[in-house]
KOLLUM-805815 format. One record per residue (C-alpha): residue in one letter; x, y, z. Coordinates in nm, 4 decimals, decimal comma. Each point is the difference from the previous one (the first is absolute). Example, Ala and Ser with C-alpha at 12.3 -4.5 7.8 and 13.67 -1.06 7.14 Angstrom:
// KOLLUM-805815
a 1,2300 -0,4500 0,7800 $
s 0,1370 0,3440 -0,0660 $
END
This chain:
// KOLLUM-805815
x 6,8888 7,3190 10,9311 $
x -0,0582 -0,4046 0,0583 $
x 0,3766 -0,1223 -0,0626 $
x -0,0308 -0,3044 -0,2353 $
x 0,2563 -0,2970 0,0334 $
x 0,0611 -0,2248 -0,2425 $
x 0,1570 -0,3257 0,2376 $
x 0,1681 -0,3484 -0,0916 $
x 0,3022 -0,2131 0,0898 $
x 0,2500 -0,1364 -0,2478 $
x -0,1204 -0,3249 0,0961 $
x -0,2409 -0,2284 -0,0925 $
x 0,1176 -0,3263 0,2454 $
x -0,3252 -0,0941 0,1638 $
x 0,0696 0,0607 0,3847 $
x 0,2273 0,3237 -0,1108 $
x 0,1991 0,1791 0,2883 $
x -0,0526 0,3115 -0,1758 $
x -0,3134 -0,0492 -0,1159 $
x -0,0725 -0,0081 0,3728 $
x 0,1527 0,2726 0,0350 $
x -0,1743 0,2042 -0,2109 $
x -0,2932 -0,1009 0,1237 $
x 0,0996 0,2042 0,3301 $
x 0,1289 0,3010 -0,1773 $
x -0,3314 -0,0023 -0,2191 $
x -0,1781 -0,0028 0,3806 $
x 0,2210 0,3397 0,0821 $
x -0,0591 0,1587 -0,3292 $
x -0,3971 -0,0773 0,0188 $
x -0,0156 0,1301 0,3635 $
x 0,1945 0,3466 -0,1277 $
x -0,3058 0,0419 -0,2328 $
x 0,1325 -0,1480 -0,3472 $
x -0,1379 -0,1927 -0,2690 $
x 0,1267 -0,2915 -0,0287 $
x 0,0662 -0,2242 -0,3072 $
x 0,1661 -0,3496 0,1230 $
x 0,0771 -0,1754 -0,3147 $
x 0,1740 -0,3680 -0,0612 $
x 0,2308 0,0124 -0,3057 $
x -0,1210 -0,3781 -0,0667 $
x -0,2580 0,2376 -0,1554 $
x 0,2338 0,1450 -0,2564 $
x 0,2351 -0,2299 -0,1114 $
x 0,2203 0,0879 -0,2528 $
x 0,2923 -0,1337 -0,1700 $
x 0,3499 0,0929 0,1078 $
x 0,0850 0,3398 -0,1814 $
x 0,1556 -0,0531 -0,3245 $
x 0,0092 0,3232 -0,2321 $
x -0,0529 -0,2330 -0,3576 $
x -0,2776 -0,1708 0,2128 $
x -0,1185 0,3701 0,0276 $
x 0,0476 0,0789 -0,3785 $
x -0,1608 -0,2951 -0,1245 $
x -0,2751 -0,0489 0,2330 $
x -0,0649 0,3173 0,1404 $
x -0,0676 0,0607 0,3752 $
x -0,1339 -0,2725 0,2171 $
x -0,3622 0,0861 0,0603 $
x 0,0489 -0,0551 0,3742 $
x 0,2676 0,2721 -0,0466 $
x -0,2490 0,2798 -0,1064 $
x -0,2340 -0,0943 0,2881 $
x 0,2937 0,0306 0,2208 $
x 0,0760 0,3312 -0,1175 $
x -0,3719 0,1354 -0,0158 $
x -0,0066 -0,0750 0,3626 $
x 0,2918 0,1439 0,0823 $
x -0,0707 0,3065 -0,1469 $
x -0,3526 0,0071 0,1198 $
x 0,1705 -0,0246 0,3926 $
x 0,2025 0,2602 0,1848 $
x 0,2860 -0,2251 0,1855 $
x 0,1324 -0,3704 -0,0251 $
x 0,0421 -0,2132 0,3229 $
x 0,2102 -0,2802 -0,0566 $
x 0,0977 -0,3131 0,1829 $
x 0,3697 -0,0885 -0,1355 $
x 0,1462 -0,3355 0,0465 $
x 0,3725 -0,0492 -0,0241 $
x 0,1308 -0,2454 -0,1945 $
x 0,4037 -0,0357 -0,0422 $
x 0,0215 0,2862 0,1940 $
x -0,2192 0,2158 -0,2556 $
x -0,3628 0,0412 -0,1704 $
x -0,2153 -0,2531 -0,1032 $
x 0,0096 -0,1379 -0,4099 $
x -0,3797 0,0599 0,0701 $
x -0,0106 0,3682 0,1816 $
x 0,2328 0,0594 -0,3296 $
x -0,1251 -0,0664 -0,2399 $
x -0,3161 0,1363 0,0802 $
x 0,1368 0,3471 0,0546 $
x 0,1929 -0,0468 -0,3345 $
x -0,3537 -0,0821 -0,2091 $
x -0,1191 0,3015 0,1518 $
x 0,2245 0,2425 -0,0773 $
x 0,0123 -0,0673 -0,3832 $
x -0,1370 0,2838 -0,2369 $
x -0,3327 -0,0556 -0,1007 $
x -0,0774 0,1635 -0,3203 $
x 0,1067 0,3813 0,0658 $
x -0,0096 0,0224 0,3525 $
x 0,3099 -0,0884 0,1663 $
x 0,0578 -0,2863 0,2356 $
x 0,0647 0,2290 0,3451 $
x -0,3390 0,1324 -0,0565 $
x -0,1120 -0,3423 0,1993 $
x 0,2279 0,1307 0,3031 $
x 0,0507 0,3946 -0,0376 $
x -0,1620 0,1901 0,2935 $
x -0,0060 -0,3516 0,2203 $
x 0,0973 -0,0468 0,3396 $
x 0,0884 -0,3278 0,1414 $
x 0,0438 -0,2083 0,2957 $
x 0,1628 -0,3577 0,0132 $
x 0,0176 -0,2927 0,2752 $
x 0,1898 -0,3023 -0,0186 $
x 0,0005 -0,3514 0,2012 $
x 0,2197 -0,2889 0,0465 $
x 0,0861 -0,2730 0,2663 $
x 0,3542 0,1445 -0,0204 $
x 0,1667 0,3072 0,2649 $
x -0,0386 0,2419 -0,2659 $
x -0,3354 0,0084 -0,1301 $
x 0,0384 0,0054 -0,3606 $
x 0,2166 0,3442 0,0645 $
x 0,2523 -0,0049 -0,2404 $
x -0,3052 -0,0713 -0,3113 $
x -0,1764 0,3148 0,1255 $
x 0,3067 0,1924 -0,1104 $
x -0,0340 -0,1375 -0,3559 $
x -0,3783 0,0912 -0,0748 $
x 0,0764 0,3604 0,1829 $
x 0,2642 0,0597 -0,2509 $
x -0,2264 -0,1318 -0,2938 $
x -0,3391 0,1734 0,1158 $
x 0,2495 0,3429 0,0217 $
x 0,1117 -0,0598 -0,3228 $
x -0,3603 -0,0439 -0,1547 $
x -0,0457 0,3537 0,1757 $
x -0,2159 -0,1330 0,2905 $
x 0,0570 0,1564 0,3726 $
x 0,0736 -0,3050 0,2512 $
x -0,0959 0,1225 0,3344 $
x 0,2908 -0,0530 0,2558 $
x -0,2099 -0,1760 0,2014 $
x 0,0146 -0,3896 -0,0863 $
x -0,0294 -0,3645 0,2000 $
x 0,2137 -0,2973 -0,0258 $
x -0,1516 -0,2017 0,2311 $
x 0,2783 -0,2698 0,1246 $
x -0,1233 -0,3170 0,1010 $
x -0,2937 0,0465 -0,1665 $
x -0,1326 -0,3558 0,0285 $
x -0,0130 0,0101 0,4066 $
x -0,0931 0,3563 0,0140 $
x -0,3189 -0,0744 -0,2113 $
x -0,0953 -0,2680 0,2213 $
x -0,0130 0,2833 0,3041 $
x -0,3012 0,2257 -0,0960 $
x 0,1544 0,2196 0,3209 $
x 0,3537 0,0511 -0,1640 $
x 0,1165 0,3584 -0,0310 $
x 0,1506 -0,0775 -0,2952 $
x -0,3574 -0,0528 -0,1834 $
x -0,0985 0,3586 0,1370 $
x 0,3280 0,1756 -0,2036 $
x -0,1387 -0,2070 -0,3108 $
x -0,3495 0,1900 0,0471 $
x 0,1657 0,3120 0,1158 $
x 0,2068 0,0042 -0,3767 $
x -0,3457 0,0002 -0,1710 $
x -0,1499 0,2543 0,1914 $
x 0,3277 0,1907 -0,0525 $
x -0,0644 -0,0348 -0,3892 $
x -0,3570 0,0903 0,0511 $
x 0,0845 0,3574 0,1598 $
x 0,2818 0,0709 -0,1826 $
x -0,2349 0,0048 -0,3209 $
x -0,2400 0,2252 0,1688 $
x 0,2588 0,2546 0,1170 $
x 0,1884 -0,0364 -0,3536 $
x -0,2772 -0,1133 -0,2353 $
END
């Protein structure tokens, strides 16, 4: 089986940390053999969830596509960016859209079965650390496996401007981790 990933950041700031990132843990998944899907949520923009936005508009369309492709995909890599110590408004809000019921089917059927992987960057010590803990909790909740293997890259903005950090190889070793945990567990 050809693990697919679904990938993005919870940012859409042009010169993103994490989108950066990514981009290196999208490398690691690709070289492990998986399809990869790197999308930009400037692509789906949505309005922030309200449930009488929901009942008197319906679902954002950009919602549904979100959802057909995450259902359509095997695991979610995900560059995280702390703010406050937490998730993005962004990163939120797009998992929230996603996991509303869609007709009949329930909203976890976006996220049942999925594995995950997530990376985070930031100029500070800690990497975006302490946000990773928040979109673990949430992605468990939504009944998605987060693989214990994750990257918060500290420093981020030097340690992207050194193509021979070791730091950048852990970011590509977390997607390759993602990669073959979906073919052992997929």
């Amino acid at each position: 089986m050809t693990p697919k990933i679904i990938a993005f950041a919870g940012s859409t700031r042009n010169g993103s940390l994490n989108r950066q990132a990514l981009d290196h843990a999208v490398r690691g998944a690709r070289d492990a053999g998986a399809e990869v899907t790197l999308i930009d949520l400037r692509d789906y923009s949505m309005p922030l969830f309200n449930a009488d936005l929901e009942i008197s508009h319906g679902q954002p369309e950009a919602s549904v596509r979100l959802k057909a492709l995450f259902k359509s995909h095997h695991g979610l890599l995900i560059a995280c960016p702390e703010y406050n110590s937490s998730i993005t408004p962004l990163l939120k809000n797009t998992l929230d859209w996603v996991s509303r019921p869609h007709g009949e089917e329930s909203g976890l059927v976006p996220y049942q079965g999925k594995l995950a992987a997530l990376v985070s960057a930031s100029e500070g010590h800690l990497g975006g650390l302490r946000g990773l803990r928040h979109v673990r909790e949430i992605l468990s909740a939504l009944r998605v496996l987060v693989i214990p293997q994750q990257m918060a890259l500290a420093h981020a903005d030097k340690e992207m401007a050194n193509p021979a950090s070791p730091a950048l190889a852990h970011l590509v070793d977390t997607g390759k981790a993602l990669a073959e945990a979906i073919k052992r567990w997929g």
